[in-house]
Structures are given as structure tokens and as C-alpha cells.
N, C-alpha and C positions, 0 to 999 in steps of 0.2 A: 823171395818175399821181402818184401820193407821193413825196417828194422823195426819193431811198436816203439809208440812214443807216450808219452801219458799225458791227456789233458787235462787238466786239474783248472774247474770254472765253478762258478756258482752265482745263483742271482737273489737280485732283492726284486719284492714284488709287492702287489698292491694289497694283498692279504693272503689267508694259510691255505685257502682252497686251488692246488693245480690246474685243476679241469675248469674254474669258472676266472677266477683271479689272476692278474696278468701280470707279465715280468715288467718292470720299472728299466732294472741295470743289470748288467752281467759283467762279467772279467773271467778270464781265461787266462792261464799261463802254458807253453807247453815243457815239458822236460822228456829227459831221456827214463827208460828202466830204472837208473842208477840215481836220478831224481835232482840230476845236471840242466840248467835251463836250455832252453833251445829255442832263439829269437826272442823279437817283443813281445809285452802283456798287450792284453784286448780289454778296452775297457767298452762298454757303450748304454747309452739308453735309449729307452721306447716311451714314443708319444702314449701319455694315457688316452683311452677312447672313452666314449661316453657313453655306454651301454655297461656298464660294470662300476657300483660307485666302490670306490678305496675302502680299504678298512684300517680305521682312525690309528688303532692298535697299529699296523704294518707303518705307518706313517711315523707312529713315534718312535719305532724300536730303529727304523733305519735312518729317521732323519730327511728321507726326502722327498719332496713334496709333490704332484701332478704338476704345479709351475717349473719343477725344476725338469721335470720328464719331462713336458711337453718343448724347455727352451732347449733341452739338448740333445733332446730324441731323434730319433729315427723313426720312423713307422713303420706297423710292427712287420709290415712285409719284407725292407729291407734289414732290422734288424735281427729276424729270424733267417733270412738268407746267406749275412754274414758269420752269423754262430752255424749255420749247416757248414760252410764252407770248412768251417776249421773241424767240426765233429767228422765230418765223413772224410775226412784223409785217409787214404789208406794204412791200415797199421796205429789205427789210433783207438788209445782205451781212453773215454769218458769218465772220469774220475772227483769226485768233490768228497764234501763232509758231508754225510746224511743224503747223497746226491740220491740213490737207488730210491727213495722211498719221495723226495723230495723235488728236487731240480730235475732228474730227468724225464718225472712225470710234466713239471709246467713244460719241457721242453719238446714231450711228445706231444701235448695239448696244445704248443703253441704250431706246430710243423703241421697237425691235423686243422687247424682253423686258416694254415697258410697253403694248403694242398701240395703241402708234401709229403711220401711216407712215412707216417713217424716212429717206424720200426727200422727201417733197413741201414741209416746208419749205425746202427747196434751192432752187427753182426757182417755186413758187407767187407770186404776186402780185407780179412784180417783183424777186422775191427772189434770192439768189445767195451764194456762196462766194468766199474771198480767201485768201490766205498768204502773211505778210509776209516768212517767210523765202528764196522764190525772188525776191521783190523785193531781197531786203538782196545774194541775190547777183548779180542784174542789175545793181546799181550796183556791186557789187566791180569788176566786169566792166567796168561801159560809163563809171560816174562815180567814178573810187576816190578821188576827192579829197572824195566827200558824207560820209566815215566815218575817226577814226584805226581800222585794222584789226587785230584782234589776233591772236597768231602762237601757232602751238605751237612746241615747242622743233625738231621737225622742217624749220621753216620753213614751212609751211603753216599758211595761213590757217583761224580759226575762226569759225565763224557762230553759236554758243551764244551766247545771247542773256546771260546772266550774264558772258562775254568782252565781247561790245559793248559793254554799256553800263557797265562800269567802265573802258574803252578810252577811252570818251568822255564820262566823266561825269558817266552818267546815273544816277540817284537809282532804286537797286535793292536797298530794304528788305530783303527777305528771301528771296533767290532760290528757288523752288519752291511760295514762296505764292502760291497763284492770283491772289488780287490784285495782289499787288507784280509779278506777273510782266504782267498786262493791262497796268499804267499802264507797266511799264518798255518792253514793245511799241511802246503809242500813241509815247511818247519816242521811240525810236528812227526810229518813222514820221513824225514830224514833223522828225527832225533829216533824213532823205531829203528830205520834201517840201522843205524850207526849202532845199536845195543844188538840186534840179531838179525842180520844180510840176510841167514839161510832161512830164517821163520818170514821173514819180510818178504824173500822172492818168490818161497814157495807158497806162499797167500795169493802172490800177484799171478802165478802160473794157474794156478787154479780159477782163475775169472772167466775161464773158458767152458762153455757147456760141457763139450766132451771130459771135460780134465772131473768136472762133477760128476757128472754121469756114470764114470769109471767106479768112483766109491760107493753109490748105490745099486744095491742087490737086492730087489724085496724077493727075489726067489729063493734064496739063501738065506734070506733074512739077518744080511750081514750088518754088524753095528759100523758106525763112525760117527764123529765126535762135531758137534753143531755147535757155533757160534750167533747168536742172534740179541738184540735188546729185549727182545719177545721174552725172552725166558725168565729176566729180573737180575737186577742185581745182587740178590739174596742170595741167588747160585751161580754168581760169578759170570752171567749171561754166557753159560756155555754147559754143554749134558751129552752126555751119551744117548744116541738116538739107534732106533735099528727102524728101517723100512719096513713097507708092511705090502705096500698096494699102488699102485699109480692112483691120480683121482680120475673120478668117473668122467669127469664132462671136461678139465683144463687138463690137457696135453704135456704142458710143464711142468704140473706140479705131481709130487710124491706122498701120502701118507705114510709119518713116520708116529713112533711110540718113542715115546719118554722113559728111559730104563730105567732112570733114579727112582721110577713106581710099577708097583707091582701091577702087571696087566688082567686086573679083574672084570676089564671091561667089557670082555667076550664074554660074560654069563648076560648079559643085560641085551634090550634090543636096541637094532640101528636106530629107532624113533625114540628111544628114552637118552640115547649114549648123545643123537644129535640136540635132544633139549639139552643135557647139562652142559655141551661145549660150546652152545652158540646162546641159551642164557644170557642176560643182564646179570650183573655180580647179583644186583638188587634182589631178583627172580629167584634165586638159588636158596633155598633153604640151607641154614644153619650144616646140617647134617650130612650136605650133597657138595661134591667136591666131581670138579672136571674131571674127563676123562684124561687120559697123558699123551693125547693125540694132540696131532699139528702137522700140517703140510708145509714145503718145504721144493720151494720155487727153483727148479734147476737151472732157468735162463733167467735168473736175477743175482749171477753173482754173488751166490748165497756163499757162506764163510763154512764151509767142510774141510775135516781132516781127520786120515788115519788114524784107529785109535792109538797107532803105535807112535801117534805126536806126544799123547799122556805117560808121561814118567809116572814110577809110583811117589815118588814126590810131590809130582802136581796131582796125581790123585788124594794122595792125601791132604792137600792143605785145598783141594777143591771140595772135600769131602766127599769124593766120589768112591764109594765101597765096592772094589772089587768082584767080592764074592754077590753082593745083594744084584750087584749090574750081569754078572753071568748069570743068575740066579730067574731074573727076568727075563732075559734073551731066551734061555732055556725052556722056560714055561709057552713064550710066545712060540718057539720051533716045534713043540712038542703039538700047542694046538693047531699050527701049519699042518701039522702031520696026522693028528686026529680028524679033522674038519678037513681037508684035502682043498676043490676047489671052493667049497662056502667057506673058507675064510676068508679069502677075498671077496668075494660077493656079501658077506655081513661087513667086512672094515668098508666096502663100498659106497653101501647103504647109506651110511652117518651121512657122507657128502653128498650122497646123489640125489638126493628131496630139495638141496637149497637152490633156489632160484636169484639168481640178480634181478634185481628192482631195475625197470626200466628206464632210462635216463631219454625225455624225449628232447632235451634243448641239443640241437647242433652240435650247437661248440661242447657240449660237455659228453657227445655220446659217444667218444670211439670207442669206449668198452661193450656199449650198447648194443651193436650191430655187426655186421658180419665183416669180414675184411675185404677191400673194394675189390671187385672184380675185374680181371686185367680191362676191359674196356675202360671202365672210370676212372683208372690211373693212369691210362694213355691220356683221357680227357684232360683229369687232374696237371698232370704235365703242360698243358697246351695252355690252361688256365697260368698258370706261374709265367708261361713265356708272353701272354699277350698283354696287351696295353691297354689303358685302360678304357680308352674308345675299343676295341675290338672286344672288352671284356662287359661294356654296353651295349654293342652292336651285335652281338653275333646271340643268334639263338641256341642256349648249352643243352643239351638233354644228358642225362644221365640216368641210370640204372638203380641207383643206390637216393633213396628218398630223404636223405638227410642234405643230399650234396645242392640241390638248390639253393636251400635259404643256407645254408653254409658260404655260398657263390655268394650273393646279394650282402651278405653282410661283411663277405672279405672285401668287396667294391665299397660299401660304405666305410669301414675305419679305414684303409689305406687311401682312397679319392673320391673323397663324400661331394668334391666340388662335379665328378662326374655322373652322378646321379641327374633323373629327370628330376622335376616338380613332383612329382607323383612318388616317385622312388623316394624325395628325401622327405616326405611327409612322415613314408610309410617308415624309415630308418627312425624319426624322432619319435614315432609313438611305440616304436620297440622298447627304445631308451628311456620312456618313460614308464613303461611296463613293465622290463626288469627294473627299474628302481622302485616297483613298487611288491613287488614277490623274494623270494629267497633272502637275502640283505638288503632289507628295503630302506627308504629315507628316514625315516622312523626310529629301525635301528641304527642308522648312521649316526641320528642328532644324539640318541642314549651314550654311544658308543664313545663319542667326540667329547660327550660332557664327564663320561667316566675316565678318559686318557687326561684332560686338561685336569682333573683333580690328582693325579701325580703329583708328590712329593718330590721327586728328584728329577723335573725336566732340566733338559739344560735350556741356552736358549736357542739355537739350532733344532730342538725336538719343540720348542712352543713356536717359532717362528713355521714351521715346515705344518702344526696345526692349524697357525691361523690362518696358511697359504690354502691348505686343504680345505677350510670349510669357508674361502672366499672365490674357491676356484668351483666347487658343487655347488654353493647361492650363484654366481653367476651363469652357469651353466643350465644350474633349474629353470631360473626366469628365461635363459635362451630358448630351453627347449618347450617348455609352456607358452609361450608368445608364438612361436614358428607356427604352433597348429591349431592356433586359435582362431 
């Protein structure tokens, strides 16, 4: 097998939503295990498209502007082509700051709108995912001497990567350029390795499903130790959890309990225990406190470890009481053993009533619908290899109902000059229909006049505004005139 090597990338993008919002820039660096570089950085950008307007905010936090996307872009076919190249190596773990919940989502949303699968470089030849930030807080947690930590005024600790490393140091050019932000990462993971190798590789050992999988027991109802931001920084974002149930309908995920709390929540029903955990804060009477549940993704590179990673030292200064955490495991085994198989069947309950809201736009549905059926991946492949006359010419059928207008509008952003008369009527009054639904013009112009009332723009952040709201007036009257 090939030796892993770590990709450490991240992008800016046109706003915070992965599934609709598009990547602007990316940079990539790769290194070894040991977090040695290996070859040149990737830098690139993507032509903005006009069915998605910017958001003002994304504009001003990174500086850059759809003119500057569009004079140095790629389109998004070839730029997503070149970031597959370097993810799907074999032996390569995908790795950023915040990437898990962040980047690798735009990155699967972008692979899905480019028909490619946007899973399989995940797990294909050795391959795997990482995120450095439930690392940065396992060490808050277990080694806080690897890090000076920096503070909000609240008193609570911050994990932005732009706090870290001027906390500690580290050389962070231009915070929110993709680049400056990869190299300032690697930094930071090197200043973790360099305080503890054996806590540092055995986080990195663990990014592998099976290596998680190994620590949960819900049959035994074995505890071990979770790291997550979910849990607050109140408690050091990390707890003793014990497993309970697989969930009922997603394959991945696990039902665990929170041992810091006493598990009362088997006297109550699946329909009462699902209002108080899925509740608005708002909703929640004064007197009603969550349950101590929470699922707990096995192929997301979740942060698990033995509870025998907790000294009683870091028990103690985690506040994690011994006696009260066996005290609960306890009570939970016992009703395991009272309730035989209806404990699983009532911890199943709470989850198996919830339904996902159906996402009908395209581009936003892969969580939507089923996953393609080998016929439409065969297809999908022959899409990516034809040209863009053959991708005009040829009549596509597919199986799966999302993948036509999926088809028509990857032809429109990547070679809108190859569109009929007819086809590019039909592409500008899309574009003008999402800009009038989800983030419409509306919100754009509120948006733009609330960013330019900043106090601290520089002027790179008021120039990259004025680009942006001369680049959508031009645009608007383009595409209003076209179908008039």
C-alpha cells in the first residue's frame, strides 16, 4: 500500500452555504504523516457563474471579488477536475481547519454539480478524511500546555484559526486566503505534533472508520471519550459518552448518552424525549432541559478515544467525576438488562419520527435522494469525458430525475457559448429566478449596504465591494435585456 500523505487545502467562497454557494479559490499543500512538505502548493480559482448572486459578507471577510474570480478562474468544470486530481491519490487523507463540516461539504456539492462521485474519493484506495480543528481541541482538553490559548472577552476560549496563530506566533499572511490559511494550519499542527507525537498520531490513526468502529460497543454499552465543538466549551468540548443504539434510518451514525448526566430519560416517551432534543432553545420551557443524547457519525472522522486516554488529572481539572460517570453507565446497563430488546427500540424512537425536508433544487439535493444507481454513474462518467458538442448533441437519459436539469445547467456555467437560442433563454431566466428566491437581490442590496457600513474595512475589502456590486448591476441589466 502507498505510504498516506496529508492534504491540507481549504477554500474561500462566495458565501457560508456549501450546497448552494460556490468556491471562488482553493490551495492545497501536501505533506508527509510527519507534516514534512511534499512538492508545490495548488493555488487556483473559479469563474463566478450567474445563477448564484455572492454574498456581500463572503466578499468582505476574504477580499475577493467575482472580477477577480472571473480574470483568474477556471471554470468550475476544470477547477474541480484539478482539486479531484490531487484528493483521489491514493493514500491521501483530506485534511483543513473546520474542513469536515465545512470544505469538504462545498467540495462534495461541487463534484455532485460536476458528475462526479462525491463520496468515493473519501475512502477509495487507502484514502480518508481529517480535521485539524477537533484535534486543536483535544489538546485544549487533554495537553493545554501544547498551545498559548486565546480568549474571548467572555472568557471562553477561541479555536479560529486566525486567534491561534497570532496567540502563538504563527506567520498568518493574510487570514482568509486560502493559501495563508493551509500553511498557517500545517503550523499549527506541527506546533501540536512537536508538544505530543503519541497524542498527535494516534488522533491521526484513528480517522479511519474501522479504527472508530473498534471503540463503539452499544451492546456492552461500553463508554469512550468524545471530542466535539457540539458539546461547548464550558466542558472543555469533550465527555464521556457510552453508546446506546445504532440510528434507525443513517447507517453511520450511532446513538450515544452523555454520562456527565444522569440518564432519566428512559422514564419519558420517544415523542416527548424527541421534542425536547430537537426544540428551538426558544420552545423549551424554563424547566425542560435536553435529553443527554446525541449521535455521533462514524465515517466523519469523529474525534474518539479510549477512556483510558483520561488520567485522573485530566479528569479532574475536566471536571469529570469519576464515581458520578460509572454511576450512569451503571444505571444505563442495568436498564439494558431490565428492558432487554425495548431499550433499543424506545432509544430508537426519539430518531426514527424525524424526517429530512426535501431539498428539490439540483444542485443542492445529493442528500436528497438516493445514491445513483450503477447505470447513471456509468452515464455520469461519459458526461465528464464528452465535449461540449457531444454534450449538446447526444440525447442523455437517465434514471435518476435530478440528473437532467443537473446536465443543462453543468453545459450552461462551464460553455454557455454552446447552448442553442432556446437553451440560453432558458439558462438566463433560471438566473434570474434564483436571484429572486433563497438570497434574492433584495437581500443582496440590504446585505452590501450593511458590509460597507463597517468601521474597519481596509481598502482591498471596499474596493473588492465596489467590484461586487458593479459586477451583479452589470450582470442584472445583462440578463434582463437577453429576454426581453
Amino acid at each position: 500500500m502507498r505510504r498516506a500523505t496529508i492534504y491540507w487545502h481549504d477554500y474561500e467562497t462566495s458565501g457560508s452555504n456549501p450546497s448552494l454557494d460556490r468556491p471562488w479559490q482553493f490551495a492545497g499543500v501536501r505533506t508527509s504523516p510527519e507534516l514534512e512538505l511534499i512538492g508545490d502548493g495548488l493555488t487556483l480559482y473559479s469563474k463566478p457563474t450567474p445563477d448564484r448572486l455572492p454574498h456581500p459578507t463572503a466578499v468582505r471577510i476574504t477580499g475577493i471579488s467575482p472580477m477577480t474570480a472571473e480574470r483568474e478562474g477556471l471554470s468550475e468544470q476544470a477547477f474541480i477536475e484539478r482539486i479531484h486530481q490531487e484528493l483521489a491519490q491514493p493514500g491521501t487523507c483530506g485534511a483543513g481547519y473546520n474542513s469536515l463540516r465545512f470544505d469538504d461539504e462545498v467540495t462534495r456539492f461541487t463534484l455532485w454539480r460536476n458528475f462526479y462521485d462525491p463520496y468515493v474519493r473519501e475512502y477509495s484506495h487507502g484514502n480518508s478524511r481529517w480535521d485539524l480543528i477537533d484535534v486543536v481541541r483535544a489538546f485544549y482538553a487533554l495537553r493545554p500546555e501544547a498551545l498559548n490559548w486565546p480568549y474571548h472577552d467572555d472568557g471562553k476560549p477561541s479555536f479560529k484559526l486566525e486567534h491561534l496563530t497570532a496567540a502563538n506566533g504563527i506567520e498568518h499572511g493574510a487570514a482568509h486566503d486560502a493559501m495563508s490559511d493551509v500553511l498557517a494550519t500545517i503550523e499549527v499542527a506541527r506546533k501540536l505534533r512537536q508538544a505530543d507525537a503519541v497524542l498527535f498520531d494516534e488522533l491521526f490513526a484513528r480517522r479511519f472508520k474501522p479504527a472508530v468502529e473498534a471503540l463503539i460497543d452499544s451492546q456492552a454499552i461500553k463508554p469512550f471519550v468524545y471530542v466535539s465543538g457540539t458539546l461547548g466549551t464550558e466542558r472543555h468540548c469533550l465527555t464521556a459518552v457510552a453508546p446506546l443504539a445504532p440510528h434507525p434510518t443513517v447507517n453511520s451514525e450511532v446513538i450515544c448518552a452523555d454520562l456527565r448526566r444522569a440518564p432519566d430519560f428512559l422514564d419519558d416517551s420517544p415523542a416527548e424525549l424527541a421534542r425536547r432534543l430537537f426544540a428551538k432553545k426558544d420552545d423549551l420551557l424554563d424547566s425542560e432541559a435536553r435529553p443527554p443524547l446525541m449521535t455521533i457519525r462514524v465515517n466523519r472522522a469523529p474525534l474518539v478515544l479510549p477512556m483510558a486516554a483520561l488520567t485522573p488529572d485530566d479528569a479532574k481539572r475536566l471536571q469529570l467525576d469519576g464515581d458520578q460517570l460509572r454511576a450512569h453507565l451503571t444505571a444505563l446497563r442495568e436498564a439494558r438488562s431490565a428492558m432487554g430488546e425495548q431499550f433499543g427500540t424506545h432509544i430508537k424512537a426519539i430518531y426514527g419520527g424525524r424526517e429530512r425536508e426535501p431539498i428539490l433544487d439540483p444542485d443542492a439535493s445529493l442528500y436528497s435522494g438516493d445514491f445513483l444507481s450503477r447505470a447513471d454513474k456509468a452515464m455520469a462518467n461519459e458526461v465528464r469525458q464528452s465535449t461540449p458538442a457531444e454534450l449538446r448533441d447526444r440525447q442523455w437519459v437517465f434514471a435518476d430525475v435530478r440528473l437532467p436539469d443537473l446536465l443543462f445547467r453543468y453545459r450552461a456555467r462551464n460553455w454557455p457559448q454552446h447552448l442553442s437560442d432556446d437553451e440560453t433563454v432558458q439558462w438566463r431566466e433560471h438566473c434570474l429566478t434564483q436571484w429572486q428566491s433563497g438570497f434574492s437581490k433584495d437581500d443582496f442590496d440590504q446585505a452590501l449596504g450593511k458590509e460597507r457600513e463597517q468601521d474597519d474595512l481596509s481598502d482591498r475589502q471596499r474596493q473588492a465591494l465596489d467590484e461586487l456590486e458593479q459586477w451583479v448591476t452589470q450582470l442584472s441589466q445583462s440578463l434582463a435585456q437577453a429576454i426581453e
